[in-house]
N, C-alpha and C positions, 0 to 999 in steps of 0.2 A: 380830720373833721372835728376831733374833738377840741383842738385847741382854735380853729376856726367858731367855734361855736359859744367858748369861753369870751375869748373875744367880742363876740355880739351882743353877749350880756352883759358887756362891761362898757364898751364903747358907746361914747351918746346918750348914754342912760341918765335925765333928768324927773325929776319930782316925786310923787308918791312922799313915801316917809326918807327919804334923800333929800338933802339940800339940795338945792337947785345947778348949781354948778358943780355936783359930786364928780362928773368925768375929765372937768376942767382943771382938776385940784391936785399936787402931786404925784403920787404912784400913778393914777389914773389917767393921769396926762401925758403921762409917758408913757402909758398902753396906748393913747391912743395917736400920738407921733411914731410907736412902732408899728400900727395898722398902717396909718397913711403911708409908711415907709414898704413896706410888704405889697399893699394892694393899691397905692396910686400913684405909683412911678411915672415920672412924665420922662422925653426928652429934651433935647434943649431946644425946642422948636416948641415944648412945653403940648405937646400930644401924647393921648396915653399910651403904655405902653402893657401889653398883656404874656409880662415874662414869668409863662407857669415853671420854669428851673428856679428863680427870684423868691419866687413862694415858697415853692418846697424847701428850698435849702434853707432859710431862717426860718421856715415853722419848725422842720427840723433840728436847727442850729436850739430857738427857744424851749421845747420840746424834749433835748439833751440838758438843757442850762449850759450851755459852754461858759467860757470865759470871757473869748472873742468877746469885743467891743465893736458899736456901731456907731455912727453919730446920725441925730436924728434932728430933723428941722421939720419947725412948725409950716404951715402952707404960706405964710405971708414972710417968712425968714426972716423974723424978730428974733426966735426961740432957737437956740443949739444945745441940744446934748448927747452925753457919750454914754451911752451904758453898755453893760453886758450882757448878753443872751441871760445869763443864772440871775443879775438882779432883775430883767425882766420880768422869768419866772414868776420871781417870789413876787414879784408888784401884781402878774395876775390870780396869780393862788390867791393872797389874799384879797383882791378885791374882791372875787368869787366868795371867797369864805364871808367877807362882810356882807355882800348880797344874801348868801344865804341864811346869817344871823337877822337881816333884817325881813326876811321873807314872812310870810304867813303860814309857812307850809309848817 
């Protein structure tokens, strides 16, 4: 739950005192081709598919930091990349951390 939840505050998040395309922009864009990749799996008939095993195991996997690598495509398949569970991580810790430096609180 918790790393579902980090994720929500990281993914899609435009304007306020963030630039505009802050989710669109490096680390942050590869949180959020690791979401699409965790929770909008299609098959090849391109229908969703609702695999809670898929879930668990790479929130898990992210969750550990493993090493393991994945490769991650944007929705329109311009975008390929390969990361690791652990540099995932660190791309949400800190976006988190930047959110929260920019926060009010």
């Amino acid at each position: 739950l918790r790393l579902t939840a980090l994720l929500g505050f990281v993914n899609e998040r435009e304007g306020g005192v963030l630039e505009p395309q802050w989710s669109e922009t490096g680390d942050n864009y590869l949180l959020k081709l690791f979401r699409d990749f965790v929770f909008h799996q299609t098959d090849e008939e391109g229908r969703p598919m609702l695999d809670y095993a898929h879930v668990v195991e790479n929130l898990s996997r992210l969750d550990a930091g493993t090493e393991d690598r994945v490769l991650l495509t944007s929705r329109d398949g311009g975008s390929l990349l390969i990361a690791s569970f652990s540099d995932m991580k660190r791309c949400l810790y800190n976006a988190v951390e930047d959110l929260r430096r920019r926060s009010a609180v």
